[in-house]
C-alpha positions in Angstrom: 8.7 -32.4 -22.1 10.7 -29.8 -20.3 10.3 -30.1 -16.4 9.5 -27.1 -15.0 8.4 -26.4 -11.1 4.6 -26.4 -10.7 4.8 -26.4 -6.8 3.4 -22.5 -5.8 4.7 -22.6 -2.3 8.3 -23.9 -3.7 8.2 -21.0 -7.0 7.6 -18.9 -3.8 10.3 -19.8 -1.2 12.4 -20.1 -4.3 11.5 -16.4 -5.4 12.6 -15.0 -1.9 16.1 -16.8 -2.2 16.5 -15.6 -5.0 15.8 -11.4 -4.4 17.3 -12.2 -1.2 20.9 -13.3 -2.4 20.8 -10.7 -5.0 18.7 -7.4 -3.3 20.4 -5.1 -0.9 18.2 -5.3 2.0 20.7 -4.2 4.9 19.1 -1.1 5.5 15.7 -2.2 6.3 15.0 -3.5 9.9 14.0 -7.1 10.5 9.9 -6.1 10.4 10.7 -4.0 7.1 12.8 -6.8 5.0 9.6 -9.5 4.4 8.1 -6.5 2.8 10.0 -5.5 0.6 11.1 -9.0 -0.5 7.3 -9.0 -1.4 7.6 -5.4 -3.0 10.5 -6.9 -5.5 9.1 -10.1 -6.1 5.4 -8.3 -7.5 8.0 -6.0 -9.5 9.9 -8.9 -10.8 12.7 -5.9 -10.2 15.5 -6.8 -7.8 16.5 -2.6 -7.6 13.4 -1.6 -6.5 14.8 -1.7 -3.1 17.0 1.4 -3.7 13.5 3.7 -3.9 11.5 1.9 -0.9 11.2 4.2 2.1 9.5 3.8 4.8 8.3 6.3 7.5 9.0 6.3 10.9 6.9 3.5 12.9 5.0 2.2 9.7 4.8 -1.6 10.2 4.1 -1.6 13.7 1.3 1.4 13.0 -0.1 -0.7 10.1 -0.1 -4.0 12.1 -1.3 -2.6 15.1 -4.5 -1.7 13.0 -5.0 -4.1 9.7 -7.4 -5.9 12.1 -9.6 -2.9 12.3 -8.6 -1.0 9.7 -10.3 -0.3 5.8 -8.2 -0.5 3.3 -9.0 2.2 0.1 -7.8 1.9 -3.0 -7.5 4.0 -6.4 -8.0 1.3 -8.5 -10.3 -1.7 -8.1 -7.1 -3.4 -9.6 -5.6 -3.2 -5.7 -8.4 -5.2 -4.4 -9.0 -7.6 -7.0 -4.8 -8.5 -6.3 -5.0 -9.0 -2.2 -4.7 -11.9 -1.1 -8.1 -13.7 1.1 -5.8 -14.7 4.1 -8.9 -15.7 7.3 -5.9 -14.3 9.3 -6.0 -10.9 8.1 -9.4 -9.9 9.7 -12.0 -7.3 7.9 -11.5 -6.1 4.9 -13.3 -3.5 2.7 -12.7 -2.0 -0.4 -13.9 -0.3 -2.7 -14.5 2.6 -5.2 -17.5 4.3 -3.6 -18.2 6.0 -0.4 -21.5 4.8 0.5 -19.6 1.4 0.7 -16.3 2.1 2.1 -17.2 4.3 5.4 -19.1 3.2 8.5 -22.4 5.1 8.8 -21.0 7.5 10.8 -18.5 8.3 8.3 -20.5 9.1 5.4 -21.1 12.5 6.3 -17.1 12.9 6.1 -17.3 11.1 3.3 -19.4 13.8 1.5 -17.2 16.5 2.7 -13.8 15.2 2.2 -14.0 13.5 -1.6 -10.6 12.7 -3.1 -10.5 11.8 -6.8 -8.4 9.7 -8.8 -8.3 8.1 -12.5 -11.3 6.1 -13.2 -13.3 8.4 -10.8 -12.2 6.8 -7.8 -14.2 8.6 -4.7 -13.1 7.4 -1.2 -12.3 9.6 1.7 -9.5 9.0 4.9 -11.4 7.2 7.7 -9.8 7.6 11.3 -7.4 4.7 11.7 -7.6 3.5 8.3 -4.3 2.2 6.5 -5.1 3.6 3.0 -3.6 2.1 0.3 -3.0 3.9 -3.2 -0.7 2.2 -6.3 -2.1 4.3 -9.6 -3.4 7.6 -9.3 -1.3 10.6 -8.1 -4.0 12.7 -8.2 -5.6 10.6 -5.6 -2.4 11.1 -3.3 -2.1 14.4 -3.6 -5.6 15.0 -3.1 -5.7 12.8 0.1 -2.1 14.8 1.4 -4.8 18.4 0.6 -7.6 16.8 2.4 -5.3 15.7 5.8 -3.9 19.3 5.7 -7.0 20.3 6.3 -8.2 21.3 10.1 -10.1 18.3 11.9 -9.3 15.7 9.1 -9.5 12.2 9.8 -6.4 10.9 10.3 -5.6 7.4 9.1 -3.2 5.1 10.7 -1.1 4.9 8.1 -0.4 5.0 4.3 0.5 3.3 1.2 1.7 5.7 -1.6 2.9 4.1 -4.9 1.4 5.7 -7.4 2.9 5.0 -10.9 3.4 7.0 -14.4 5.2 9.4 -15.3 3.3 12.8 -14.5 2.7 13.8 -10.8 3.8 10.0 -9.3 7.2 11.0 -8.2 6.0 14.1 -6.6 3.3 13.1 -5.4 4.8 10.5 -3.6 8.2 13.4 -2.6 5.3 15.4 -0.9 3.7 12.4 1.1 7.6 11.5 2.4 8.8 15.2 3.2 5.9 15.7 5.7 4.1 12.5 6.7 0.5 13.0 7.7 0.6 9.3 9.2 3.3 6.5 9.3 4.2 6.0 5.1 5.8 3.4 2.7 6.4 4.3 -0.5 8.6 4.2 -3.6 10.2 6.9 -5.0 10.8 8.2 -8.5 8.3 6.4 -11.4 8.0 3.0 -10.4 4.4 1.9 -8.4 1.4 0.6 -9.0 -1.3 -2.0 -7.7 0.8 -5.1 -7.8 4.1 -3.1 -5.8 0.8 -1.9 -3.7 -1.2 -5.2 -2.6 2.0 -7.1 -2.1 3.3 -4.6 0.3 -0.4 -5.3 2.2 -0.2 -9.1 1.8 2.9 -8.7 3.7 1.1 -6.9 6.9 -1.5 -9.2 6.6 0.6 -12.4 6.7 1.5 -13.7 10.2 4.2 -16.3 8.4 8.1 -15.7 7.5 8.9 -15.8 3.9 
């Protein structure tokens, strides 16, 4: 029989040699690298890096409020992939606002709707980190809803939408004009699993 490694934590720190030695990761700051090592590995796509950007202060805004914050999704694919960590604190997500939102929040909820595919309702929640990997629709529709007056704002936002129609400019408009601190990743490439690993990596307190 061929051996193989069946060790998850060793196929892991082997992973993260591996995109390390072969990614170029200069540009990003010390707090910014784990993440996007995370971001390549879920791609399987050493490259990616060349699209990731991040806004300014993202990763110590996200930190700062992944303890308090809800996560929101486009997709319940996003929340099915994060990873349970005890050291990540609440967590909600979910596809519907009477779920999603504190009580007081609902009422927002109602009046602020966004949309994406798979009719995904969710609204911004003050100091939320939203997350969205699928749906441009639901990123541009979140980027209308923060331009309007008195809009929750969130503490910061995940944009990586994929496809082919609307991701790349949806995801151009998020990054010319940041409502909060942003990560994204330009052009086409996205989705839920580019999305939850860039979370896992907030939520983890341990090097990879």
């Amino acid at each position: 029989m061929k051996r193989y490694e069946t060790d998850g934590a060793a196929i892991y720190r082997r992973s993260f040699a591996i995109i390390r030695s072969e990614a170029d990761l200069a540009r990003f700051s010390a707090e910014e690298e784990p993440i996007v090592v995370r971001m390549i590995h879920a791609a399987g796509l050493v490259g990616l890096e060349a699209g990731v950007r991040f806004g300014p202060g993202f990763v110590a805004a996200a930190r700062a409020r992944w303890k308090q914050a809800r996560p929101y999704c486009a997709t319940p694919a996003w929340w099915r992939g994060r990873h349970p960590r005890p050291s990540a604190g609440p967590q909600r997500g979910s596809l519907h606002a009477r779920r999603s939102f504190r009580a007081g929040s609902r009422r927002k909820a109602r009046r602020h709707p966004f949309r994406g595919r798979g009719g995904a309702v969710a609204s911004p929640s003050r100091g939320a980190v939203i997350a969205i990997g699928n749906a441009p629709t639901a990123l541009f529709r979140l980027l209308d809803i923060l331009a309007e007056p008195g809009a929750p704002r969130p503490a910061a936002i995940i944009g990586c939408p994929v496809g082919f129609v609307g991701a790349a400019e949806s995801k151009d408009e998020l990054m010319a004009a940041p409502p909060a601190p942003a990560l994204t990743v330009l052009g086409r490439l996205g989705g839920s699993a580019i999305t939850v690993a860039a979370l896992n990596a907030l939520a983890s307190r341990s090097e990879i």
